[in-house]
N, C-alpha and C positions, 0 to 999 in steps of 0.2 A: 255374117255381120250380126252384130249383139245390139239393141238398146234399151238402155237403163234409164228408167227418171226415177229421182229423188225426192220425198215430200217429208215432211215432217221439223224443219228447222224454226229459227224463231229466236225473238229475247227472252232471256230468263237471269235469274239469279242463283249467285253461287248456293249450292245446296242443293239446287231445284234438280228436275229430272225431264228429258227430252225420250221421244220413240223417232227414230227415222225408219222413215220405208224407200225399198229400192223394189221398181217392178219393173222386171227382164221378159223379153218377147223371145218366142220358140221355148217348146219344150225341151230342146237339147240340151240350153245350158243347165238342164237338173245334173248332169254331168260332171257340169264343171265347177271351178271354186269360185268361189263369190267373197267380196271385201268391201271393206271402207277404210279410206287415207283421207288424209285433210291438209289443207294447207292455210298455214296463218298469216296473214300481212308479215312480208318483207321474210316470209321461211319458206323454205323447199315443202314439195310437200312429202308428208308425213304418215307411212304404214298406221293402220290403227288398231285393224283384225279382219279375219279371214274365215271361211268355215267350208268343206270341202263337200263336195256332191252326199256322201255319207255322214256327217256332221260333227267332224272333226274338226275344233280353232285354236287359233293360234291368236294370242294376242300383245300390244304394244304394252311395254314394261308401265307408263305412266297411267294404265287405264286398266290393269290387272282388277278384279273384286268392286269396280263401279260399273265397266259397260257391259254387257252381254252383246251375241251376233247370235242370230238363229235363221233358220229360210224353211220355207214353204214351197216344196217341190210341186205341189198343184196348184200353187196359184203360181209360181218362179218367182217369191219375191222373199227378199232380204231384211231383214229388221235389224238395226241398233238400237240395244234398249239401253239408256244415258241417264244413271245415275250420281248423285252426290257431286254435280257439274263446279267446274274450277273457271274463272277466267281464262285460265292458262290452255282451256280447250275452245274457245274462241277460234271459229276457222271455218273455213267453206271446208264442207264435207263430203266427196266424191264416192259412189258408188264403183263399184269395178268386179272385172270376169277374168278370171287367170284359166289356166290348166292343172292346177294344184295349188296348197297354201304355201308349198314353198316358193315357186317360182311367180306366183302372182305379181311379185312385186317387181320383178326385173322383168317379166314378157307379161304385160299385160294385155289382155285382149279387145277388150272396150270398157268405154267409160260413160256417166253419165252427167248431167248437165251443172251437178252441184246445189247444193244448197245451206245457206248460210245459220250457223249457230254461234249466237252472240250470247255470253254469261260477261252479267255485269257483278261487280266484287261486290 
């Protein structure tokens, strides 16, 4: 069993810059791959990046050269670092634990509670 809580969300403005933190229990998942997806009013939700036990990521085309993903194998915790923020990123933003950054996204293995990022235009 994996859990994840999320901190760092908040209003901002376009331009502005957000850090989220995700902190994972048990040493195991240094293993595994670690992500954030988001979902916006009235959308599915949405891949955003991934970055694997060795520190390999993968990221969503709309967010390439603003967000960074990085993790902290001794404390198990996951950062998005959120720059040059658009309204159009507006969305609860979910924490999450795959087996790999490919497959994170279809088998995921837990999630955490979410936490909301609102950018006003």
């Amino acid at each position: 069993q994996v859990r994840l809580v999320e901190s760092g969300g908040g209003l901002v403005q376009t331009g502005d810059s957000l850090r989220l933190s995700c902190a994972a229990s048990g040493r195991t998942l240094s293993a595994y791959a670690m992500g954030w997806f988001r979902q916006a009013p009235g959308k599915e939700r949405e891949f955003v990046a991934a970055i694997s036990w060795r520190g390999n990521t993968v990221y969503e085309d709309s967010v390439k050269g603003r967000f960074t993903i990085s993790r902290d194998h001794v404390k198990n915790t996951v950062t998005l670092q959120m720059n040059s923020l658009k309204p159009e990123d507006t969305a609860v933003y979910y924490c999450a634990v795959g087996n790999d950054v490919a497959t994170i996204r279809s088998n995921t293995r837990g999630w955490g509670q979410g936490t909301q990022v609102t950018v006003s235009p």
